[in-house]
N, C-alpha and C positions, 0 to 999 in steps of 0.2 A: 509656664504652666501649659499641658498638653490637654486643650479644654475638649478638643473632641474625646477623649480616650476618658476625662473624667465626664462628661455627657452620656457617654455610653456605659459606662458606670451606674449611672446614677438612673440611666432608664429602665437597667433592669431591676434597679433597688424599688423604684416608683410601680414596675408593673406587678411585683410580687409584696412590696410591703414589707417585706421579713427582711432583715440582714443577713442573717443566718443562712437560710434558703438561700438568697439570693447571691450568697457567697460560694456556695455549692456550686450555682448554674455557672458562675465566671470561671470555677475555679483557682478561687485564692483563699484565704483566712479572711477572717471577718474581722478581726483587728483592723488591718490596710484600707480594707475597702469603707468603713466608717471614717477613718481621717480624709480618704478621698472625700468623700461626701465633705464632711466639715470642711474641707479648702476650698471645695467646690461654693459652698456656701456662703464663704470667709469671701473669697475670690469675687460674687454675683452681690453680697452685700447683704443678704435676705435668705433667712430660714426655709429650707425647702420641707422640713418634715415636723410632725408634730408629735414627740416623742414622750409627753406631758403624759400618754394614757398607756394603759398596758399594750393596745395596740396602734403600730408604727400607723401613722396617716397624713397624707399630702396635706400640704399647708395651700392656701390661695396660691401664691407665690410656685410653688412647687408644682402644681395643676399645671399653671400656665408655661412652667419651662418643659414640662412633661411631653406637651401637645408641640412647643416649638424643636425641643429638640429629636423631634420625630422626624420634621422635618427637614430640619437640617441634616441630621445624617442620612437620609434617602436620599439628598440635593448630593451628597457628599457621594454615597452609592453612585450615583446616577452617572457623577463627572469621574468616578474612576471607571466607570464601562467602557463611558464614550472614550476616554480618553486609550486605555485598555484597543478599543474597537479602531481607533488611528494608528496608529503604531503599525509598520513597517511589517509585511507579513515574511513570517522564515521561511528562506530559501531552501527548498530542497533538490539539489543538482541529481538529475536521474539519466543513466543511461538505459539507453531503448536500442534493439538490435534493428540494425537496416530492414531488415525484411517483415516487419512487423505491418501490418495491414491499418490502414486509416479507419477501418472498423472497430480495432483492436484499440487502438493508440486514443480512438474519444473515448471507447468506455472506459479506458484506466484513469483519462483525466478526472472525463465527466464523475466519474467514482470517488478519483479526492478531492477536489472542491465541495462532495457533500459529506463525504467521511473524515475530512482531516481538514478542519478550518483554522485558518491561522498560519497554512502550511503553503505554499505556492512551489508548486509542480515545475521544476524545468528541467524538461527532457531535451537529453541532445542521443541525436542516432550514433552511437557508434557502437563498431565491431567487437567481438567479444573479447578479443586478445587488448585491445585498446581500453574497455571497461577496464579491465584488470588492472593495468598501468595509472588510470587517472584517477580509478580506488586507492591504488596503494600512495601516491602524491599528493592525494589528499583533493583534486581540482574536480572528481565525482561523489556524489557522498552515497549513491546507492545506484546497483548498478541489476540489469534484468538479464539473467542467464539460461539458455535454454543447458538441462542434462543431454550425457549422463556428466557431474563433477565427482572430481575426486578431494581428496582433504585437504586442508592446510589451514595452520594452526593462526591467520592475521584476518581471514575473512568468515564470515559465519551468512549464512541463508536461513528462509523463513520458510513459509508454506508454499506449495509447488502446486501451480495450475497445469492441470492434464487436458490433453487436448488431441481427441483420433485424428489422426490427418487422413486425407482420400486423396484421390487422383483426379487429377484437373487435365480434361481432353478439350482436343476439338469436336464441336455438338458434331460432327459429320464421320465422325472416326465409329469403327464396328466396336470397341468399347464400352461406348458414351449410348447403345442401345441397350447395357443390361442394367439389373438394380444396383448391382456391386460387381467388383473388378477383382481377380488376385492378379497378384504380381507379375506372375508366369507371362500373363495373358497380354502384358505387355512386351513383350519380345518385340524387338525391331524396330521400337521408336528410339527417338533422342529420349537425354532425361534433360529437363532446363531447370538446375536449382542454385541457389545463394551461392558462392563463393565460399571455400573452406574458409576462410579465415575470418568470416563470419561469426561462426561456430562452428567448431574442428571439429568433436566429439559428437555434437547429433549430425552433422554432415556423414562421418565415418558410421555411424550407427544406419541411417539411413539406406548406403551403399551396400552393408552388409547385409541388410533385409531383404535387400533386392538382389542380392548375388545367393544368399539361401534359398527363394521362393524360386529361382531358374529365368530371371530378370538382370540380362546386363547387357546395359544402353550402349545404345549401338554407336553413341556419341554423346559425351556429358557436357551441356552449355549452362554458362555460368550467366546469373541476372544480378542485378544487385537491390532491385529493387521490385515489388508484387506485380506495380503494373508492368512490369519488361518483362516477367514472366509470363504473366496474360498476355502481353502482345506476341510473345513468340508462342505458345501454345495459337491464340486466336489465330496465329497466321500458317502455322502447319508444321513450328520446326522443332515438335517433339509434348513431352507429358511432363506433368508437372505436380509434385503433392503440397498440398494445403490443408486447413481443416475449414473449407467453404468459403471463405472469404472474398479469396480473389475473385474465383469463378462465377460468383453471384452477379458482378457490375459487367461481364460480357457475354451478351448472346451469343456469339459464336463458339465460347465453350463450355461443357458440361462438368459439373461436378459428382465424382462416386466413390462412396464408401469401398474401401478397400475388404476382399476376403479373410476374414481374420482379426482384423483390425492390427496387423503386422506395426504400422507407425501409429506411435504416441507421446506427441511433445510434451514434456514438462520444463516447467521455464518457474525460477524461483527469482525472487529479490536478494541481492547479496550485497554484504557492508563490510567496512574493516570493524573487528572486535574492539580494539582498541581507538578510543576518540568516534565511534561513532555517532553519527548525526541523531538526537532524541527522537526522532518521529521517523526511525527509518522501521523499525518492530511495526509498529503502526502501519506504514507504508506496503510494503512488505505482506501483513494480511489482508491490507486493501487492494492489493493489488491480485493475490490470489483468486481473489471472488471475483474480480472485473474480467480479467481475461479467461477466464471459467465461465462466463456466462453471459458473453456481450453479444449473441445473440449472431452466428454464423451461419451461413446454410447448411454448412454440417450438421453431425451428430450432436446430441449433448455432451456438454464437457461438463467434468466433475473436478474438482476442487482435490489434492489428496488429502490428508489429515494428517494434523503433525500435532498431533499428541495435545497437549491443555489448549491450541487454540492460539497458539502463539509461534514465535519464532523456532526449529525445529534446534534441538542442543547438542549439533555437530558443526563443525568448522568445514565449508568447502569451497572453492575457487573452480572456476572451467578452466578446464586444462586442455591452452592453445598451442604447445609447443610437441603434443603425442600425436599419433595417428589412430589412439584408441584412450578412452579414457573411463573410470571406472566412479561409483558414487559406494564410498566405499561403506557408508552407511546401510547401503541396499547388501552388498555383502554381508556385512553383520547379521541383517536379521533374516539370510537365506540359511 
């Protein structure tokens, strides 16, 4: 006999009186739920209800299982929580691109240990070509893509965190004395940025901003990581775009909104469609609002919107193997 399931039965026949009603609230016939009762009875040895008058009423006996068996199924509640609350929290393997700022990388945690409990965050840095690879192998289960992407029909992305990038000088450069900079106006320094194989697509996007605006470095060095970027801006061997981050932890160099706002990251969360990890849709929006808003010496960043609030309903992958790459979704609705 399954006596908690007939206890819980039988409490809601006790708090309502009525068979009937209270067959309603369970949702079954009222046939069933009266032989429960009777086993239940049959079972304990002693009459729980006093069915002698027109109306149903707790017997002595029935009072006192009433009040115990309240108890005990909150005892019962209590140890499936706990036991619920031990349990082994799920793994969510996340890649994060090299050049992502330790600014950036706490508030995405900090954001899911309060938005997604139950869910345990492990990020590993790697490139975006290699994302791609340990997505489709199944050994990443969600992976952070800066655009622009193009389509393909095994990976699907969520909502996309936008983000102006500006120009990261030395505090001492003619530059770093106006409010904002265009492009042009760097003529004749280094550029010091991430390694293409980082991200091909906003790398190549990048270059192309700067070869339109009449900006082409006079020598392109490659960092692989924020702070080598700030140490070679801090030391004089060229300019560097961010969206404030970097610039913030070194006094010796200044950060400036760009003319135009020519550069603007968008970086989404992307999974395989197929076999994807439950908490990566979740993921995914929590992560749009963390890197949207974790608080950079830059400009504000805005969040794009992707329709109900959810994961956007096109298939795209970063494409590491072009020298230009297209989201072909943005196409559509040009």
């Amino acid at each position: 006999m399954d006596l908690l399931r007939h206890l819980r039965l039988f409490v809601v026949v006790a708090e309502e009186l009525h068979f009937s009603r209270a067959a309603d609230l369970i949702g079954m016939a009222q046939p069933p739920l009266s032989q429960s009762i009777r086993r239940l009875e049959a079972h304990l040895g002693a009459e729980l209800f006093d069915r002698s008058r027109r109306h149903v009423r707790l017997t002595p006996a029935g009072e006192l299982l009433l009040a115990e068996s309240r108890t005990l199924l909150a005892a019962e509640q209590h140890l499936r929580t706990a036991m619920a609350g031990a349990k082994e929290p799920d793994t969510l393997r996340v890649g994060v691109p090299p050049q992502t700022s330790a600014a950036a990388l706490h508030a995405l945690l900090t954001a899911c240990a309060r938005e997604l409990p139950g869910v345990l965050v492990e990020p590993q840095e790697q490139a975006g070509a290699e994302q791609l690879r340990l997505l489709r192998s199944g050994e990443l289960d969600v992976g952070l893509l800066h655009h622009p992407l193009t389509a393909a029909d095994d990976l699907v992305a969520g909502p996309a965190a936008e983000t102006d990038w500006g120009v990261v000088l030395h505090r001492a450069s003619a530059p770093a004395r106006r409010p904002e900079v265009g492009l042009a106006e760097l003529s004749g320094h280094d550029l010091v940025i991430f390694p293409r194989a980082a991200a091909p697509g906003w790398y190549d996007e990048i270059l192309a901003a700067c070869r339109a605006a009449g900006f082409t470095p006079a020598a392109v060095r490659h960092a692989g990581t924020p702070e080598f970027v700030l140490g070679m801006v801090a030391s004089g061997h060229g300019v560097a775009f961010d969206d404030g981050r970097t610039a913030a932890k070194e006094p010796r160099t200044a950060w400036r909104p760009l003319t135009g706002r020519p550069l603007r990251l968008r970086t989404s969360a992307v999974w395989p469609r197929r076999s994807g990890h439950p908490a990566a849709p979740a993921f995914a929006r929590t992560a749009a609002r963390a890197l949207t808003g974790s608080g950079a010496a830059g400009p504000p960043r805005r969040a794009a919107p992707d329709g109900a609030g959810g994961p956007r309903p096109w298939s795209v992958v970063f494409d590491g193997d072009r020298h230009t790459a297209t989201d072909t979704t943005q196409e559509k609705r040009s």
